[in-house]
VOMARLO-825202 format. One line per field, with one value per residue (C-alpha): residue number from 1; x, y, z. Coordinates in steps of 0.1 Angstrom, whole numbers, m for minus. Example, Ala and Ser with C-alpha at 12.3 -4.5 7.8 and 13.67 -1.06 7.14 Angstrom:
VOMARLO-825202
pos: c(1  2)
px: c(123  137)
py: c(m45  m11)
pz: c(78  71)
//
This chain:
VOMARLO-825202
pos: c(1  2  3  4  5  6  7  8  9  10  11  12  13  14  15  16  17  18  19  20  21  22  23  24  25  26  27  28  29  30  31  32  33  34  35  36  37  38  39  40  41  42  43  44  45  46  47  48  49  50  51  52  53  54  55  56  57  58  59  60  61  62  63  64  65  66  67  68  69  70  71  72  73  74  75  76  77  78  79  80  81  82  83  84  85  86  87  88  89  90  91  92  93  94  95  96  97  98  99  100  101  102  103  104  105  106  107  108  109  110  111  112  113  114  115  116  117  118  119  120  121  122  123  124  125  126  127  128  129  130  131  132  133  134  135  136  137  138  139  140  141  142  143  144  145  146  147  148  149  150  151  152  153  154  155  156  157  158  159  160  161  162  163  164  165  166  167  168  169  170  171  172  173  174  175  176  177  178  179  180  181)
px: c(672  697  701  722  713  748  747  716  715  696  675  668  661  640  623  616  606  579  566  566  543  519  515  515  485  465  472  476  441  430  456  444  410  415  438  415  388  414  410  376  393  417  397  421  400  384  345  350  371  397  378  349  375  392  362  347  381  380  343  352  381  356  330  349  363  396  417  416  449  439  406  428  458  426  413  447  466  462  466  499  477  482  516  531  503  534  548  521  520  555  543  514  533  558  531  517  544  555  516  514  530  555  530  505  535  546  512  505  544  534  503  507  530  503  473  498  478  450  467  504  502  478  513  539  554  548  518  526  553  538  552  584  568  552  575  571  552  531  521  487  477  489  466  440  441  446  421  393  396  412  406  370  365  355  320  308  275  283  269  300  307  311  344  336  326  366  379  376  401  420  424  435  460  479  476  501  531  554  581  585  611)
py: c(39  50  44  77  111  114  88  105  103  125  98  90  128  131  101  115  154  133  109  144  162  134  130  172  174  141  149  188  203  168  179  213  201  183  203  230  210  201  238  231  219  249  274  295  315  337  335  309  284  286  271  291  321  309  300  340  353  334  345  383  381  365  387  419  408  392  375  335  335  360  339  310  329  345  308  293  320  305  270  272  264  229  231  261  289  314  307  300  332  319  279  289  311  285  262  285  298  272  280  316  350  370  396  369  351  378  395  360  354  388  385  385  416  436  419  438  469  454  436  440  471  448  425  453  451  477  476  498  471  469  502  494  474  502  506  470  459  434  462  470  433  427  456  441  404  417  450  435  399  388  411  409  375  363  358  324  337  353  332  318  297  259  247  227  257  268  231  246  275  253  229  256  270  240  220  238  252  281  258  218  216)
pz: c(m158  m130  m96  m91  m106  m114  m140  m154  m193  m217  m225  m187  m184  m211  m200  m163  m179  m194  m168  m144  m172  m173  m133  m131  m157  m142  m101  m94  m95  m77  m51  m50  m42  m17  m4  m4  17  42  50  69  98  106  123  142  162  127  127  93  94  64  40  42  43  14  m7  6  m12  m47  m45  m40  m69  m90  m84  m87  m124  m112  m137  m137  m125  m93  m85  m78  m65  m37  m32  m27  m7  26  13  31  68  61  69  87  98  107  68  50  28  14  12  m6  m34  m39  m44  m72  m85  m119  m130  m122  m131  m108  m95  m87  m70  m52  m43  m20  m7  9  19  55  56  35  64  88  82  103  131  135  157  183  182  187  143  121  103  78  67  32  21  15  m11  m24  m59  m70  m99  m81  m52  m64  m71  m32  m18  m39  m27  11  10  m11  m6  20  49  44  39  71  71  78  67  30  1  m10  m47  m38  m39  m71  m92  m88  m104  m138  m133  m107  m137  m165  m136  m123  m154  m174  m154  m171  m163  m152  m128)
//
């Protein structure tokens, strides 16, 4: 094995490609979970803190007939809090996007622009912003995550689905990405 990626082999590659498969399919989900309940303790002046919020939004996807892929894209868009509240639309799509498709990706990098509609006007930006989005594919998927699952989902008193009934599509999502890096 090297000491300096320069020096890098195509057996030490191939070697490394596998090791990062095995550790992706036995740690991701995990890491999404816990991740996930991390959530409880960012409340950020909403009514439900951001686990709530986030469990209300996978609920409303599910509910309304959303794609696998969408119910986790709504429970993980804000997963991004844990690091940067300003950036976390962006944190949370790169974080989804090796096990996701490009709409999906792109519906939550934007997220916050689309939320604009609501808010930005009370902070002097355009809320309207989303509309010069309005030609790309992933558009209505980005209206759908914001109008129907997001904005609404703030409820600390809505009968939300427990975290753990959301580990078997977390598991079918992060276990197999489009691409290993």
């Amino acid at each position: 094995m090297f000491t300096d990626m320069r020096h890098g082999t195509a057996q030490d590659w191939a070697h490394i490609a596998a090791e990062h498969g095995k550790h992706q399919r036995s740690t991701a989900a995990g890491q999404i979970m816990d991740a996930l309940r991390r959530l409880e303790a960012i409340e950020v002046g909403f009514a439900a803190n951001q686990l709530t919020h986030s469990l209300m939004a996978g609920t409303l996807a599910r509910r309304s007939g959303a794609s696998e892929e969408e119910v986790v894209a709504a429970l993980c868009h804000d997963i991004g809090k844990l690091f940067s509240i300003p950036n976390h639309g962006p944190i949370a799509a790169e974080m989804l996007k090796p096990y996701v498709s490009e709409d999906v990706y792109h519906a939550v990098y934007w997220h916050q622009e689309f939320q604009g509609r609501y808010y930005f006007e009370h902070l002097g930006k355009d809320p309207e912003g989303r509309e010069r989005f309005q030609n790309e594919s992933w558009y209505p998927l980005a209206e759908k995550l914001v109008d129907d699952w997001d904005a609404p989902a703030f409820d600390p008193g809505f009968d939300v689905d427990p975290l753990e009934s959301f580990r078997p599509e977390v598991e079918r999502i992060f276990t197999n990405p489009r691409a290993m890096v």
